[in-house]
matplotlib code that plots the C-alpha trace (Angstrom):
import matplotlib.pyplot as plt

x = [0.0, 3.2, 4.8, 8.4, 8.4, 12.0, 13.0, 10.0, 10.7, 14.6, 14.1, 11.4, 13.8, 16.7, 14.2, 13.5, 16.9, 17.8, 14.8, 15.7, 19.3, 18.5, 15.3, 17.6, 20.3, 18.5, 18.1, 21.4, 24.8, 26.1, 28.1, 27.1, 23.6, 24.6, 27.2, 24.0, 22.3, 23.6, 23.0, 21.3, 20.7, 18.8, 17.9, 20.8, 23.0, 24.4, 26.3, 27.2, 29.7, 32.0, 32.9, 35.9, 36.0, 36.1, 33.5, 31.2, 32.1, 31.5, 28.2, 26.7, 27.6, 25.6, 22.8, 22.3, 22.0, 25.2, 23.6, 23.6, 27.3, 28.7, 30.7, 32.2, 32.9, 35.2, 38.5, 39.7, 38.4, 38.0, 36.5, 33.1, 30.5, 26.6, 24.4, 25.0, 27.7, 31.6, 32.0, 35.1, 36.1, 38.4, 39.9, 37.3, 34.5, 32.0, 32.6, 30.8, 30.5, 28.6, 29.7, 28.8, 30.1, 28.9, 32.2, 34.4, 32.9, 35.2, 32.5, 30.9, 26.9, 24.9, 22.4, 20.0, 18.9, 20.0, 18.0, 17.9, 15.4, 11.4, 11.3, 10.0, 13.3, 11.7, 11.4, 15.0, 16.0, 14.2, 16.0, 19.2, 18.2, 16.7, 20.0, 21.6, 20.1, 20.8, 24.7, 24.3, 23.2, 25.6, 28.4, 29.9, 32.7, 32.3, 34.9, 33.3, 29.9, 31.7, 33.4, 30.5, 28.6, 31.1, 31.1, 26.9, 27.3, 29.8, 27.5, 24.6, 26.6, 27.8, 24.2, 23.1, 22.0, 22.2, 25.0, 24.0, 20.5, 22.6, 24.3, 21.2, 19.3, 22.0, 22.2, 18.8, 19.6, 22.7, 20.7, 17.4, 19.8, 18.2, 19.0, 21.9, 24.1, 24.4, 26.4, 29.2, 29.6, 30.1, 28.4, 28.9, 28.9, 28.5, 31.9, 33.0, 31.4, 32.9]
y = [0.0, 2.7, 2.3, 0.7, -2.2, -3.1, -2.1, -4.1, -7.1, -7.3, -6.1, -9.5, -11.4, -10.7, -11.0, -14.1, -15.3, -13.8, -15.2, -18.6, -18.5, -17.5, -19.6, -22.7, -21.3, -20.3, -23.8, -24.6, -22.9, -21.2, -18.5, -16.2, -16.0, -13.7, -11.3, -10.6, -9.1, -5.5, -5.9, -3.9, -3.5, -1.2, -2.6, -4.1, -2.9, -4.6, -3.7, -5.8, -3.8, -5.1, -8.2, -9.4, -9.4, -13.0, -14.2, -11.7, -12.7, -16.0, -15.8, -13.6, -16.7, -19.3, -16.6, -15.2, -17.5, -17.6, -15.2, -12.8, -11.0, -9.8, -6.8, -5.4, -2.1, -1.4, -0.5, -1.0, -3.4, -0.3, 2.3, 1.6, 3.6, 2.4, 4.5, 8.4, 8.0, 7.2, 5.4, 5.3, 3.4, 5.9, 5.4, 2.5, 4.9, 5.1, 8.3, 8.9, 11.9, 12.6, 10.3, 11.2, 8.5, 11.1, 13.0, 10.0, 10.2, 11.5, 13.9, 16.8, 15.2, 18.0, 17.3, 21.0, 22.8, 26.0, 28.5, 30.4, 27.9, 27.9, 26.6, 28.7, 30.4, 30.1, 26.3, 25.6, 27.3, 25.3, 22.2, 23.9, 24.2, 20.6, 19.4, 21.3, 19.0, 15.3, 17.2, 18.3, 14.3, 12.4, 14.0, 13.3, 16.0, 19.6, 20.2, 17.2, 19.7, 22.6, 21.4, 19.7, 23.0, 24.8, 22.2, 22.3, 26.4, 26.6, 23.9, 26.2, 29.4, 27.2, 26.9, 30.3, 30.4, 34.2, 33.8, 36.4, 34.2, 31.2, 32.9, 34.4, 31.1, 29.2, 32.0, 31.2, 27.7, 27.8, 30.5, 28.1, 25.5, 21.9, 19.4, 17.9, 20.8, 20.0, 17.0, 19.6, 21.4, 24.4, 27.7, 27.9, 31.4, 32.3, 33.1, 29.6, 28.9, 32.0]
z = [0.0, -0.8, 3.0, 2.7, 5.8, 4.9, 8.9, 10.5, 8.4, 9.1, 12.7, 13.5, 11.4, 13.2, 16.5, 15.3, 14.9, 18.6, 20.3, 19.1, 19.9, 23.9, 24.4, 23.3, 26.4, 28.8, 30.2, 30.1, 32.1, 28.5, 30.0, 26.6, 27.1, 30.0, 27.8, 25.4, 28.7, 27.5, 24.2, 22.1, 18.4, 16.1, 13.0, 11.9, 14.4, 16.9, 19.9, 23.0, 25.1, 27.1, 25.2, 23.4, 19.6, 18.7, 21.2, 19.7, 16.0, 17.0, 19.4, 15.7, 13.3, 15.7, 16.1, 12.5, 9.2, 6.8, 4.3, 6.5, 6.4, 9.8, 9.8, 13.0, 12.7, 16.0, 15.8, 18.8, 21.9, 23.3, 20.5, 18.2, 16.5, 17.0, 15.1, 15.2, 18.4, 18.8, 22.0, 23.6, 26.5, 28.7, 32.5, 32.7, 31.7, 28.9, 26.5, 24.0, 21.1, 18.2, 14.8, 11.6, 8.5, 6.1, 7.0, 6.2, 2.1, 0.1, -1.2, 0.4, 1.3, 1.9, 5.3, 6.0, 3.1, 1.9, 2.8, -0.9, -1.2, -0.8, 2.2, 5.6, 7.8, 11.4, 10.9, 9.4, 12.7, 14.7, 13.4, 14.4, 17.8, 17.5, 16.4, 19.9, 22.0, 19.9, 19.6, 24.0, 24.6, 22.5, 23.6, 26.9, 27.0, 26.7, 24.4, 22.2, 22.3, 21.6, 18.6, 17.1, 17.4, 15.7, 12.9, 12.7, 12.5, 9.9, 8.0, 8.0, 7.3, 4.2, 3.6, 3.6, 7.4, 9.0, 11.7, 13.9, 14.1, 14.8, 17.4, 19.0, 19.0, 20.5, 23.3, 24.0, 23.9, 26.2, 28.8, 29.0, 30.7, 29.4, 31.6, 28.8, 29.9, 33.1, 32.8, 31.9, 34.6, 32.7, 31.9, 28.4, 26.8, 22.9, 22.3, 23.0, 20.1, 17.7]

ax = plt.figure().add_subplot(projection="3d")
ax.plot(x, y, z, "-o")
ax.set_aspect("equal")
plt.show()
């Protein structure tokens, strides 16, 4: 009827596959069935933190069917990307930052639109402040925030954005103090962002 289910169907078939795979362990002592507890996938992908390469590698092949091709994409035991974040494993602690694979292309992929076009300014703003917050709660650091600001800013100044209304609206942004700042213990003025 025009709606693309391509997610719901892999998502149930990997379910499937999952289900299967822990209903057959979990009357038996198989010490994985108890390194999947923190895992967690979207779609297809997968990540179960805190688990060596090879065991993971080799837990996917007896879950998942042959046809389906597993690619890890960590580069270290203690580095990955899931989805839009780098996580990083520092002094025994979970750090994580915004990740974008776009930026790895070797061609510039444009993401807002430029606002010489027909579409209305006040809600192309809005999106800029909407990305603020996904930027504020993926990254754990405040230099990681303040760096992946400036990136977004110079994006939509690339794109035709006013600065002085990027500026203004992440002033409001920074002075209405969403909870995501405060993990920073930092009061963040504009010109950290300049």
């Amino acid at each position: 009827m025009g709606c693309d289910c391509a997610p719901q169907v892999a998502d149930l078939f990997l379910y499937w596959y999952e289900h299967s795979y822990i209903a057959e362990g979990v009357g038996t002592n198989d010490p994985t069935i108890h390194v999947l507890q923190h895992a967690c996938r979207y779609i297809d992908d997968l990540n179960v933190p805190n688990i060596d390469d090879n065991i993971c590698e080799s837990i996917c092949y007896d879950i998942y069917p042959d046809e389906l091709d597993i690619v890890p994409t960590n580069s270290s035991p203690s580095s990955t990307t899931f989805l839009d974040l780098d996580i990083n494993i520092v002094d025994k602690r979970f750090v994580s930052k915004l990740y974008d694979k776009r930026r790895d292309f070797g061609f510039k992929v444009i993401t807002f639109p430029n606002l010489r076009s027909n579409i209305p300014n006040k809600t192309s703003y809005g999106t800029f402040i909407g990305e603020l917050y996904r930027i504020c709660k993926s990254c754990t650091l405040s230099d990681d925030f303040v760096i992946e600001v400036k990136l977004l800013i110079n994006k939509l100044i690339n794109q035709k954005f006013d600065k002085s209304l990027l500026y203004s609206c992440l002033n409001r942004f920074l002075h209405s103090k969403p909870a995501c700042l405060s993990k920073y213990w930092h009061c963040f003025n504009v010109s950290e962002f300049m």
